[in-house]
N, C-alpha and C positions, 0 to 999 in steps of 0.2 A: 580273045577279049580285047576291049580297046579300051587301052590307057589313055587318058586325054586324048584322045583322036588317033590313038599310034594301033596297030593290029599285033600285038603281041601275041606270041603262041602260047598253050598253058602251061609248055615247060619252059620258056623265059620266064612266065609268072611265078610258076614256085621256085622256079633258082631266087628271083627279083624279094621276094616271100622269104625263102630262106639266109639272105643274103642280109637284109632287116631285123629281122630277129636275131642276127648274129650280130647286129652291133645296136643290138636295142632300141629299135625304135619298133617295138611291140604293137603299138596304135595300130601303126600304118601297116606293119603285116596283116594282124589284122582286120585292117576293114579291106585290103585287095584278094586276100586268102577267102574272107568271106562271100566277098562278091562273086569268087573263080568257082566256090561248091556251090553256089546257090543259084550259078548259071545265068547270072547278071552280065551279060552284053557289054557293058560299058560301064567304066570307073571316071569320073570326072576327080581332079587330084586338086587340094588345096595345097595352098604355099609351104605348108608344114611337111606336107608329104612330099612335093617339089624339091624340098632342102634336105630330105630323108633318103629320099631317091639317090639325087647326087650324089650323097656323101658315102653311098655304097657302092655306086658304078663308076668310081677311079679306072679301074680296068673292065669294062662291062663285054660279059662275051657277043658275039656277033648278032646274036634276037634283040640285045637289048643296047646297042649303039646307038641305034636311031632313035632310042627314046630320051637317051642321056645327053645326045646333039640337042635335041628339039626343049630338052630342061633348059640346057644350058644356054642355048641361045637366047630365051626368054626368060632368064636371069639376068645376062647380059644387058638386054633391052628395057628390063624392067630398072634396071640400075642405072642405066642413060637415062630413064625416066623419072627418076626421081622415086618408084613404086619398092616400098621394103621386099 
């Protein structure tokens, strides 16, 4: 599946899935859980799920590195930007 443009595997997706749901942010499980059964290709992420994300992949295992770089960088930028 691809997260905002990232090729995740679908066990990065249900660790990323399970990982959300253990610190509550229900939503965002989800509509990415829903997307992973229902065989949908691609998840485009809003900001809410950006900051949801984040806040689960402190230590993120090696599938999901390069998705938490690729947040974090464009939180970074969005903050140089002036963009909430």
């Amino acid at each position: 599946m691809l997260l905002d443009g990232l090729d995740i595997t679908d066990d990065c997706t249900l660790e990323l899935v399970t990982r959300l749901r253990r610190a509550d942010f229900a939503h965002q499980a989800d509509t990415i859980e829903g997307a992973l059964v229902s065989g949908q290709s691609e998840v485009s992420l809003t900001i809410p799920d950006r900051v949801a994300i984040l806040a689960v992949l402190d230590d993120p295992p090696k599938g999901l590195a390069e998705l938490r770089a690729a947040l974090l960088s464009e939180r970074v930028w969005r903050r140089s930007e002036g963009i909430s």
